[in-house]
Each structure stands twice: as C-alpha cells, then as structure tokens.
N, C-alpha and C positions, 0 to 999 in steps of 0.2 A: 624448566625454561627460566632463562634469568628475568628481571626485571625488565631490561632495555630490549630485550625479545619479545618481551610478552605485550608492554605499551607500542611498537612497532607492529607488533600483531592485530592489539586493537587498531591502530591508526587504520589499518589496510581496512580490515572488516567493520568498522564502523559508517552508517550511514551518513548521508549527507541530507540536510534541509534542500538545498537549493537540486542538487539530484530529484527528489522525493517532489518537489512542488512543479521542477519542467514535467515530470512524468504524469503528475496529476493535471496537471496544464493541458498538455496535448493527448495523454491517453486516457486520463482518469476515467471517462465512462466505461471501460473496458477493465479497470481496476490495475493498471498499472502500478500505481506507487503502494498499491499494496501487496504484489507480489513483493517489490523491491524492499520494504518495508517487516516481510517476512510473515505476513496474513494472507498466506493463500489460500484461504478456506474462504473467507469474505471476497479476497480476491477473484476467485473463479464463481462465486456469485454474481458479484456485480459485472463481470464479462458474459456470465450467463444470460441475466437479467439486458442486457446490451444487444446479445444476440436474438433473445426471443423480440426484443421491442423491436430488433428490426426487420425478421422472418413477420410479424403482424404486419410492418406497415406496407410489406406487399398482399397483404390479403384482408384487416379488415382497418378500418379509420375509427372503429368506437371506442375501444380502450387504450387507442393507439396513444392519446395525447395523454390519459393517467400515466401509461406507464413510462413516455419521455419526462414527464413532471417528475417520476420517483427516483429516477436515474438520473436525473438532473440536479433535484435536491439532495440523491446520495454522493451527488460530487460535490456541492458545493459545503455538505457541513463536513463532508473530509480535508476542505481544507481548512478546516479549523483544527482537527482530528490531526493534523498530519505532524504540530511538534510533538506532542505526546507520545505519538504512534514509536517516532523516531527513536525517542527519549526512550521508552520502552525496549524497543529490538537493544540501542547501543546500552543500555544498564545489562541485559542480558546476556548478551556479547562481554561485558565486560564480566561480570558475573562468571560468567566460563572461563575464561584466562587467567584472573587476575586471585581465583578461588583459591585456596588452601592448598596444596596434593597431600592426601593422606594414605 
C-alpha cells in the first residue's frame, strides 16, 4: 500500500473526539462510545450494568440508587477517559497501516 493510500486509510478509520463525546453524551450509560472507541468488553459491561440497574428498578428501590450512582460515576470519569481512549484505538489503527510489511 503506498503512503497516500495508507494516510487515506487512516483518515477513514480513525476516531473522532466529538463522535466519541455525542455518543458518551446521549448513550454513554449504555457504553456507547466504548464500543465506538473499540472496548467492547467494558462496553457490554457497562450496557450490562445499565440493564440490570434497570430490570431492579421495576422490582426493588434498595440498591436501586447505588447502582444508578455507579453507572453514573462510570459515565462521567469516562469523559475524562475519553481523549486517551481515542488516542489509544487511533495510535493502533495507525500502528496497523503505517507498520513495516516484512
């Protein structure tokens, strides 16, 4: 792949910040911008953790409010987490493309 293919390639597959923070914006308790982000292993955690807190709050009110706190605080230190996160997946991404071929 030549050079001017390969920076085209990154460009397409590399993430975006402002992508990453609507998605943590409006779905983050569900772990959106961490699928998009390329953590779906935490990702389907925290969509986990999302769906049991709300399968409780049809059935009991006593751990109901810990666990909106945990999933509340796991959204908000992710967006602190989220240029890193970025940083990470597009070093990687780039890391694949722009690698050696031997």
């Amino acid at each position: 792949m030549t050079m001017d293919r390969t920076s085209a390639q990154y460009d397409i597959e590399k993430k975006s910040l402002v992508a990453a923070y609507v998605l943590w914006f409006f779905l983050g308790y569900v772990g959106a911008h961490r699928f998009y982000l390329g953590r779906p292993l935490s990702g389907f955690v925290m969509l986990a953790l999302s769906a049991v807190t709300l399968l409780l709050s049809f059935v009991s009110f006593g751990i109901l409010g810990f666990l909106w706190f945990v999933v509340g605080l796991w959204w908000l230190v992710d967006a602190l987490l989220i240029p890193g996160l970025a940083a990470d997946r597009n070093s990687r991404i780039a890391d694949r493309l722009f690698a050696p071929r031997g």
